[in-house]
N, C-alpha and C positions, 0 to 999 in steps of 0.2 A: 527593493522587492524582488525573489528570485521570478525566472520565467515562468509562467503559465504550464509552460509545456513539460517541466523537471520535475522525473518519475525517480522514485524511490523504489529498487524493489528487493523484497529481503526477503530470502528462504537457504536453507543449507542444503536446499537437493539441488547439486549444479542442471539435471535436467530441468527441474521446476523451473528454473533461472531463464536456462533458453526457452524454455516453452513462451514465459514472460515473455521475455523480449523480441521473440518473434511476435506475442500478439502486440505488445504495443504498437512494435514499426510497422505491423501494417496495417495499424488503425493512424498512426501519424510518424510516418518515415523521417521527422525532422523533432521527433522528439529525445530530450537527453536523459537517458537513463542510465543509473546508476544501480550497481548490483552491490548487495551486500549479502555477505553468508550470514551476519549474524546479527542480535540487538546490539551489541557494545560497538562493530564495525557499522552499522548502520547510519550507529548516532554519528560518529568518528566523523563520515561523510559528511553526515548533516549538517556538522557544525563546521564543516569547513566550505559546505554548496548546498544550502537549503534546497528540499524540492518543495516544489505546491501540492505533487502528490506522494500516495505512498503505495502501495503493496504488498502485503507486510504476512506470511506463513502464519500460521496460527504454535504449530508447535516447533520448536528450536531448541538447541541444547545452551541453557543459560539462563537466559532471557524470553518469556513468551512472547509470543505477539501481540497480543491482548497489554504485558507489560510495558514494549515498545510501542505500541500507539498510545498509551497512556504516556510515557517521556517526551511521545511529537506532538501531543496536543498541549503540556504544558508551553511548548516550545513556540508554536504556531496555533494557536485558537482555531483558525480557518482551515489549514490544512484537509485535502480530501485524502481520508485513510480507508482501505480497504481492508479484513482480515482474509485471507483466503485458507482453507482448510478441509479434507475428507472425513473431518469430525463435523456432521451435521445435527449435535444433538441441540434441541431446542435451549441448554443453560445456555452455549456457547452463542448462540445467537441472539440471546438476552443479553448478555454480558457486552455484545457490541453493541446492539443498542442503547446500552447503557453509558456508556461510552465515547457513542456519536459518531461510532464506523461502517463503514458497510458489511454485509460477509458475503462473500463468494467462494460458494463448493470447487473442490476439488471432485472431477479432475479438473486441470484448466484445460480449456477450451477457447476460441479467441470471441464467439457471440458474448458470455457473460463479460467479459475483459473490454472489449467494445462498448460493451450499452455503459458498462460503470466509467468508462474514461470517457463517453459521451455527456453522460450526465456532468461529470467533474467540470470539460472543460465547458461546460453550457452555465453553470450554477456560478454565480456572483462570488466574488472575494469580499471579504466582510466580516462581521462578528460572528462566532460560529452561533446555529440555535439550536 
């Protein structure tokens, strides 16, 4: 089973990327995160170092995100996926719901990035529901 602590996180805006990764490490400096620009290098990753979690752009050239958390859920059941996106229209937050992902508005900020990887690492590994 990969670590608890193994963060996925995929967006094509290299800032978006450090924003990520700034909030992760200083919500947990000992966490391994993985940066991918895209769905196809995502997976690439994935299947070579599963994470537990993910972070995953809403919109990308290729692959949505929406489509990529659909590839990591067949993958991993449990997996905690995040969409994050400054498209806050109500489809798209249906559509994760549907789905069984969280969504988090852009911009990032590290308070939403925080509560959602508090929730992840509090919530059980398991069958997803």
């Amino acid at each position: 089973m990969s670590d608890r602590r193994s963060i996925l996180v995929v967006d094509d805006s290299k800032l978006a990327c450090m924003m990520l990764q700034k909030a992760i490490s200083s919500f947990d400096p000992e966490a391994m995160i993985t940066i991918a620009m895209n769905g196809v290098e995502a997976m690439a990753f994935y299947d070579k170092r599963p994470a537990t979690i993910a972070i995953v752009d809403y919109k990308m050239p290729g692959m949505s995100g929406l489509e990529l958390a659909m590839q990591l859920r067949r993958r991993d059941a449990t997996m905690h996926i995040a969409i994050i996106s400054a498209n806050v229209q109500h489809s798209l937050r249906m559509e994760a719901d549907r789905i069984g992902v969280a969504f988090i508005p852009k911009p990032i900020t590290h308070e939403p990035i925080h509560a959602y990887l508090q929730a992840a690492y509090a919530a059980p590994r398991g069958p997803a529901q």
